[in-house]
N, C-alpha and C positions, 0 to 999 in steps of 0.2 A: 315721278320725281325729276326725271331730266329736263322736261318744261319750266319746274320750279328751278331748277341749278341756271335753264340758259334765260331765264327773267333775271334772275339776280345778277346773272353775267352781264347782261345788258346794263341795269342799273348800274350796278360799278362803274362801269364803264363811262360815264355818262359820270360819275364820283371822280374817276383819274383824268379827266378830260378837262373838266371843271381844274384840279389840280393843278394839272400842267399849266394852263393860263394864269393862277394865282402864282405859281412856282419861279415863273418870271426865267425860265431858261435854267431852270434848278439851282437859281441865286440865294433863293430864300427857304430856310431848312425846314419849316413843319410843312408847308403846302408839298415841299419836294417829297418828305419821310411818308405823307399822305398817300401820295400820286403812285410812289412807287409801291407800297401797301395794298392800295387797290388794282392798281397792273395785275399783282402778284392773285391775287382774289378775286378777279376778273376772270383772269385766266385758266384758274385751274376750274374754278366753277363751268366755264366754257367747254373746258376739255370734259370734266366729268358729262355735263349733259351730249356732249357726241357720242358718248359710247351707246347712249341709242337714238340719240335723233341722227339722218343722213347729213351729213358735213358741206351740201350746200344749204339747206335748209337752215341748218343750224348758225354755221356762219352768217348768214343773209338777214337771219333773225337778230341776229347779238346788235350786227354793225347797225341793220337799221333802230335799235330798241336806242343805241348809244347815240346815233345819226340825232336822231327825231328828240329825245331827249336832252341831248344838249344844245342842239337848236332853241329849244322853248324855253331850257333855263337861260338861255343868252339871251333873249327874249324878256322874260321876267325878272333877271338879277341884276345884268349888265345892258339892257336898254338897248340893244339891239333891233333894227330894223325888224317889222313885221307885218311887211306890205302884203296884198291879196296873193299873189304870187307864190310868196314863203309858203305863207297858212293853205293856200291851193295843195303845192307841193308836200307839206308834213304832212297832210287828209292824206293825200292820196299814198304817200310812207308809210303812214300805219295802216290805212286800208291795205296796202300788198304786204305787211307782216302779220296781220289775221289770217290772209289768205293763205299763207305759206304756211302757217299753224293750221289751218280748217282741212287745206290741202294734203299735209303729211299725218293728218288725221284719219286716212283714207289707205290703212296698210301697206306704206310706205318703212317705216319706222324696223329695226328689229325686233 
């Protein structure tokens, strides 16, 4: 279950991230009342999956599931550059967040 809490964390994340950009510097109140919604749901889904994945793992997972995910949607929504480089870079992001998952997979974990 804490794999599923720090997926979802990531995802959020990657929801308040998106947010903040639409928020405009928390000018504008639904993207703001959003942003701050998902922080909140981010977070504590975060916290729940630490209590048994190891806290750099766990960490390193979220930032990169948020990293890589809102990369792509800036990519797809906001037309953002997506030169060889980027998409090099995001492959090789999520390949070392499988690895940290395949890795703490190996009686690391509590």
């Amino acid at each position: 279950m804490a794999w599923i809490y720090l997926l979802i964390a990531g995802m959020t994340e990657i929801i308040w991230a998106i947010g903040l950009k639409e928020a405009q510097g928390f000018t504008v109140l639904l993207p703001s009342i959003v942003t701050l919604v998902f922080i909140i749901v981010s977070f504590f889904l975060f916290a729940k999956a630490m209590e048994k994945i190891p806290i750099g793992t766990a960490y390193a997972i979220f930032t990169g599931i948020g990293a890589a995910g809102t990369a792509i949607v800036g990519i797809i929504l906001f037309n953002e550059g997506a030169g060889i480089g980027k998409l090099f870079f995001l492959v090789l992001l999520l390949v070392g967040i499988v690895g940290l998952k395949l890795a703490d997979g190996q009686g690391e974990t509590k």
